[in-house]
N, C-alpha and C positions, 0 to 999 in steps of 0.2 A: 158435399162436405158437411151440410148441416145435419142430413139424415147420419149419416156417420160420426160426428161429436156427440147428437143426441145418443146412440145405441151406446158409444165409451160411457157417458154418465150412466145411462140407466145397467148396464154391468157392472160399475164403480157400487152404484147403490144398492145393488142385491149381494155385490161380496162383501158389501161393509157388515152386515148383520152379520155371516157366517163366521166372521172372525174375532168379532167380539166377544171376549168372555165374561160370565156370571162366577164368583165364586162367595160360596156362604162357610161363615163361620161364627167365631165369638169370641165375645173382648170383653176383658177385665183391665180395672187400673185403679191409681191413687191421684186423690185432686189433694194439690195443696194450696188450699181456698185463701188466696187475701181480699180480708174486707176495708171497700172503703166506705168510710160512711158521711154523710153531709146533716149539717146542724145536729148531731149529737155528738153532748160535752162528755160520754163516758168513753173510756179505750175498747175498741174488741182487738180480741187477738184469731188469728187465723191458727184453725186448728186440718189435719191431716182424714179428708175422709174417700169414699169408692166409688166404682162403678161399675157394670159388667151387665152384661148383653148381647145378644144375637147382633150379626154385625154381613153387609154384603158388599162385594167390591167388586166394581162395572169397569174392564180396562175396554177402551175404546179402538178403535182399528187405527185411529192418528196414532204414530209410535210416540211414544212416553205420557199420554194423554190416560187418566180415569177418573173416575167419581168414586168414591165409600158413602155410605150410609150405615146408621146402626141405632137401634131400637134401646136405652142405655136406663136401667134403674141406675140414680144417682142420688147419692148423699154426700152433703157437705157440713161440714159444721162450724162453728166460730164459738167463743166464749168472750162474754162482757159480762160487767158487775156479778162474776160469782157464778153465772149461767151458762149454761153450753146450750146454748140454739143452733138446732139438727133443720135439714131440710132436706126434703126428699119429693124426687121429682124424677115422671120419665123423659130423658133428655134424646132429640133427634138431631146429630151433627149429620150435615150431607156436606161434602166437600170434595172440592176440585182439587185435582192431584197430576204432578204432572214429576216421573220420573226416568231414569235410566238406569242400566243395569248391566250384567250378564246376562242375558240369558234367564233361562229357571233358577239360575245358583244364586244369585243376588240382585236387589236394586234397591235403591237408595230413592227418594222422593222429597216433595215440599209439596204441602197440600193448605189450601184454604176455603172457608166456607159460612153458612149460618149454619148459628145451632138452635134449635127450637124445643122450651121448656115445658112442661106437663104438671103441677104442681101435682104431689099426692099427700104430704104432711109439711108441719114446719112452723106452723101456729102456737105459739105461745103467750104465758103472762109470765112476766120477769120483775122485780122489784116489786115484792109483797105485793102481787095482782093491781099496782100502781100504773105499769106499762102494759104494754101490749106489742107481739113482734107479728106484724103478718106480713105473711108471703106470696106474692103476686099469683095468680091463679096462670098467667103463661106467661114465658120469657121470652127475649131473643139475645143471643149471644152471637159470639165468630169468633171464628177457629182459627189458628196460623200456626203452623209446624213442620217438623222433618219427621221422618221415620227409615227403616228400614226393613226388608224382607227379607229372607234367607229359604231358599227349595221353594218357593212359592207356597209356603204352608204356614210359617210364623211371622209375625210379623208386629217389629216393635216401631213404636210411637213417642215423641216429646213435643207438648203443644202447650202453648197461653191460651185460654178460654178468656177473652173482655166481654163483660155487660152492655149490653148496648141502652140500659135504661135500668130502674131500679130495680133491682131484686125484691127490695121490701120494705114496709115502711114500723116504725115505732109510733105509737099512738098512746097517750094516757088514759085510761080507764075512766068513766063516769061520767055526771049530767055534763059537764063543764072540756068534754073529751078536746084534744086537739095532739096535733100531730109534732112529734118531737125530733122526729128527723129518720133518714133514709138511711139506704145500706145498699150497697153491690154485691155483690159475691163474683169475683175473677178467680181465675184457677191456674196454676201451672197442672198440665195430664200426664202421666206417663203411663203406658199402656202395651201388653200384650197381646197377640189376636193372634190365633190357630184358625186355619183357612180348611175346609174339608176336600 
Protein backbone atom coordinates (compact mmCIF):
# COMPACT_ATOMS: atom_id res chain seq x y z
CA UNK A 1 0.00 0.00 0.00
CA UNK A 2 2.90 2.35 0.73
CA UNK A 3 4.89 1.52 -2.40
CA UNK A 4 1.73 2.31 -4.25
CA UNK A 5 0.64 5.92 -2.56
CA UNK A 6 4.33 6.72 -3.02
CA UNK A 7 4.17 5.85 -7.07
CA UNK A 8 0.36 8.01 -7.15
CA UNK A 9 2.35 11.09 -5.63
CA UNK A 10 5.43 10.83 -7.51
CA UNK A 11 2.93 10.68 -11.09
CA UNK A 12 0.74 13.57 -9.41
CA UNK A 13 4.34 15.47 -9.35
CA UNK A 14 5.54 14.99 -12.77
CA UNK A 15 1.90 15.78 -14.33
CA UNK A 16 1.87 18.84 -12.34
CA UNK A 17 4.74 20.66 -14.40
CA UNK A 18 3.27 19.45 -17.90
CA UNK A 19 0.12 21.22 -17.24
CA UNK A 20 1.10 24.24 -16.07
CA UNK A 21 1.18 27.20 -18.39
CA UNK A 22 3.62 30.16 -19.09
CA UNK A 23 2.09 33.00 -20.92
CA UNK A 24 4.04 36.26 -21.85
CA UNK A 25 2.70 39.53 -22.87
CA UNK A 26 2.34 43.28 -21.95
CA UNK A 27 0.49 45.75 -19.89
CA UNK A 28 -0.16 49.18 -20.02
CA UNK A 29 -2.39 51.50 -17.60
CA UNK A 30 -3.30 54.74 -15.63
CA UNK A 31 -2.54 55.26 -11.85
CA UNK A 32 -4.66 57.70 -10.14
CA UNK A 33 -2.11 58.37 -7.39
CA UNK A 34 -3.68 59.66 -3.99
CA UNK A 35 -1.29 61.39 -1.88
CA UNK A 36 -1.22 61.12 1.69
CA UNK A 37 0.96 62.94 3.48
CA UNK A 38 2.02 63.34 7.29
CA UNK A 39 3.39 66.57 9.11
CA UNK A 40 3.07 68.70 6.01
CA UNK A 41 0.91 71.97 6.33
CA UNK A 42 0.67 72.40 2.35
CA UNK A 43 -2.36 70.51 0.14
CA UNK A 44 -0.96 68.13 -2.68
CA UNK A 45 -3.46 67.02 -4.88
CA UNK A 46 -3.37 63.72 -6.77
CA UNK A 47 -2.81 63.93 -10.32
CA UNK A 48 -3.42 61.07 -13.17
CA UNK A 49 -0.09 59.24 -14.34
CA UNK A 50 1.12 55.36 -16.45
CA UNK A 51 2.63 52.37 -16.60
CA UNK A 52 3.38 49.66 -19.19
CA UNK A 53 5.63 46.81 -19.28
CA UNK A 54 6.32 43.19 -20.31
CA UNK A 55 4.16 41.23 -18.08
CA UNK A 56 3.95 36.98 -17.36
CA UNK A 57 1.33 34.91 -16.19
CA UNK A 58 1.96 31.37 -14.32
CA UNK A 59 -1.72 29.55 -14.09
CA UNK A 60 -1.04 26.56 -11.76
CA UNK A 61 -2.35 22.82 -12.31
CA UNK A 62 -4.65 23.62 -8.73
CA UNK A 63 -7.98 24.75 -10.89
CA UNK A 64 -8.44 28.59 -10.51
CA UNK A 65 -5.03 28.86 -8.75
CA UNK A 66 -2.07 31.46 -10.65
CA UNK A 67 0.64 33.97 -10.09
CA UNK A 68 1.39 37.27 -12.66
CA UNK A 69 4.33 39.07 -12.48
CA UNK A 70 5.34 42.11 -14.60
CA UNK A 71 8.48 44.14 -15.07
CA UNK A 72 6.42 47.91 -15.09
CA UNK A 73 8.03 51.60 -16.07
CA UNK A 74 5.88 53.62 -13.76
CA UNK A 75 5.21 57.18 -13.33
CA UNK A 76 3.09 59.06 -10.85
CA UNK A 77 2.72 62.50 -10.29
CA UNK A 78 1.01 64.88 -7.64
CA UNK A 79 1.12 68.67 -7.50
CA UNK A 80 1.58 70.91 -4.25
CA UNK A 81 2.37 74.58 -3.88
CA UNK A 82 2.40 75.32 -7.66
CA UNK A 83 4.59 72.02 -8.37
CA UNK A 84 4.02 68.95 -10.13
CA UNK A 85 6.30 66.35 -8.47
CA UNK A 86 6.82 63.32 -11.11
CA UNK A 87 8.30 59.92 -10.01
CA UNK A 88 9.48 57.34 -11.90
CA UNK A 89 10.27 53.97 -10.96
CA UNK A 90 10.55 50.32 -12.26
CA UNK A 91 7.63 48.69 -10.41
CA UNK A 92 7.62 44.65 -9.85
CA UNK A 93 3.88 43.44 -8.68
CA UNK A 94 3.82 39.59 -8.33
CA UNK A 95 0.52 38.48 -7.19
CA UNK A 96 -1.65 35.57 -6.24
CA UNK A 97 -4.54 35.03 -8.32
CA UNK A 98 -7.15 32.78 -8.00
CA UNK A 99 -10.09 32.57 -10.71
CA UNK A 100 -12.86 30.98 -12.73
CA UNK A 101 -14.09 30.99 -15.89
CA UNK A 102 -15.23 29.44 -19.17
CA UNK A 103 -13.07 27.76 -20.49
CA UNK A 104 -10.58 29.83 -23.00
CA UNK A 105 -13.66 32.30 -23.74
CA UNK A 106 -13.56 34.10 -20.28
CA UNK A 107 -12.62 34.33 -16.63
CA UNK A 108 -13.07 36.65 -14.14
CA UNK A 109 -10.29 36.68 -11.13
CA UNK A 110 -9.19 38.49 -7.51
CA UNK A 111 -5.74 38.57 -7.26
CA UNK A 112 -3.30 39.98 -4.38
CA UNK A 113 0.31 40.44 -3.69
CA UNK A 114 3.66 42.68 -3.04
CA UNK A 115 4.77 45.16 -5.19
CA UNK A 116 8.39 46.01 -5.26
CA UNK A 117 9.63 49.66 -6.23
CA UNK A 118 13.03 50.71 -8.25
CA UNK A 119 13.40 54.36 -8.04
CA UNK A 120 14.64 55.94 -11.35
CA UNK A 121 13.84 59.76 -11.01
CA UNK A 122 11.48 61.90 -8.87
CA UNK A 123 14.05 64.26 -6.93
CA UNK A 124 13.14 67.67 -6.73
CA UNK A 125 13.63 71.32 -5.10
CA UNK A 126 10.16 72.99 -4.79
CA UNK A 127 9.50 76.42 -2.95
CA UNK A 128 12.39 78.64 -4.38
CA UNK A 129 14.99 75.70 -3.84
CA UNK A 130 13.78 76.26 0.02
CA UNK A 131 12.35 72.29 0.10
CA UNK A 132 13.43 69.41 -1.15
CA UNK A 133 11.12 66.32 -2.40
CA UNK A 134 13.17 62.93 -2.34
CA UNK A 135 12.20 59.83 -3.15
CA UNK A 136 12.88 56.56 -1.53
CA UNK A 137 15.50 54.62 -3.55
CA UNK A 138 12.96 51.23 -3.15
CA UNK A 139 9.45 50.72 -2.08
CA UNK A 140 7.19 48.10 -1.13
CA UNK A 141 3.52 48.22 -1.77
CA UNK A 142 0.32 45.45 -2.17
CA UNK A 143 -1.89 44.83 -4.66
CA UNK A 144 -5.62 43.98 -4.13
CA UNK A 145 -7.95 43.57 -7.25
CA UNK A 146 -10.38 42.02 -9.83
CA UNK A 147 -9.86 41.76 -13.45
CA UNK A 148 -10.99 39.90 -16.33
CA UNK A 149 -9.92 37.82 -19.51
CA UNK A 150 -11.59 37.29 -22.48
CA UNK A 151 -9.80 34.32 -25.41
CA UNK A 152 -7.06 34.08 -23.18
CA UNK A 153 -5.32 36.87 -24.89
CA UNK A 154 -6.67 40.28 -23.31
CA UNK A 155 -6.91 40.97 -20.24
CA UNK A 156 -8.31 43.75 -18.15
CA UNK A 157 -7.38 44.75 -14.55
CA UNK A 158 -8.82 47.34 -11.42
CA UNK A 159 -6.67 47.42 -8.49
CA UNK A 160 -5.73 49.80 -5.06
CA UNK A 161 -1.90 49.89 -4.94
CA UNK A 162 -1.26 50.93 -0.68
CA UNK A 163 2.28 51.99 0.58
CA UNK A 164 3.38 50.10 2.84
CA UNK A 165 5.82 52.91 4.15
CA UNK A 166 6.88 56.29 2.87
CA UNK A 167 7.22 56.96 -0.54
CA UNK A 168 9.18 60.11 0.27
CA UNK A 169 10.14 62.56 2.32
CA UNK A 170 10.27 66.77 2.19
CA UNK A 171 13.30 68.11 3.70
CA UNK A 172 14.36 72.06 3.83
CA UNK A 173 17.37 72.94 2.22
CA UNK A 174 20.67 74.30 4.14
CA UNK A 175 23.25 74.41 7.14
CA UNK A 176 20.07 74.22 9.51
CA UNK A 177 18.22 71.32 7.13
CA UNK A 178 15.43 69.16 8.81
CA UNK A 179 12.65 67.26 7.63
CA UNK A 180 9.23 68.75 7.07
CA UNK A 181 7.11 65.84 6.64
CA UNK A 182 6.46 62.64 4.47
CA UNK A 183 4.30 61.56 1.68
CA UNK A 184 2.65 58.06 0.33
CA UNK A 185 1.93 57.62 -3.01
CA UNK A 186 -1.33 55.01 -3.22
CA UNK A 187 -2.89 54.35 -6.53
CA UNK A 188 -6.10 53.27 -7.85
CA UNK A 189 -4.71 50.88 -11.55
CA UNK A 190 -6.60 50.24 -14.39
CA UNK A 191 -4.87 48.18 -16.75
CA UNK A 192 -4.91 46.31 -20.06
CA UNK A 193 -2.59 43.27 -20.92
CA UNK A 194 -2.50 41.31 -24.41
CA UNK A 195 -1.09 37.92 -23.60
CA UNK A 196 0.88 36.31 -26.76
Amino acid sequence: MKKYFALVLMAVAFAMPSKAQIKFGVQAGLNMTNVSTEDLKASVKSRTGFFVGPTVKFTLPIVGLGIDAAALYDQREAKGEGEVIKSSSIQVPINLRYGVGLGSVAEVFAFAGPQFGFKLSGDKKIKDDAAEWTLKSSTLSANIGIGATVLSKVQAKLNYNVALGKTGEFDSVGAAAKELGSAKFNAWQVSLAYFF
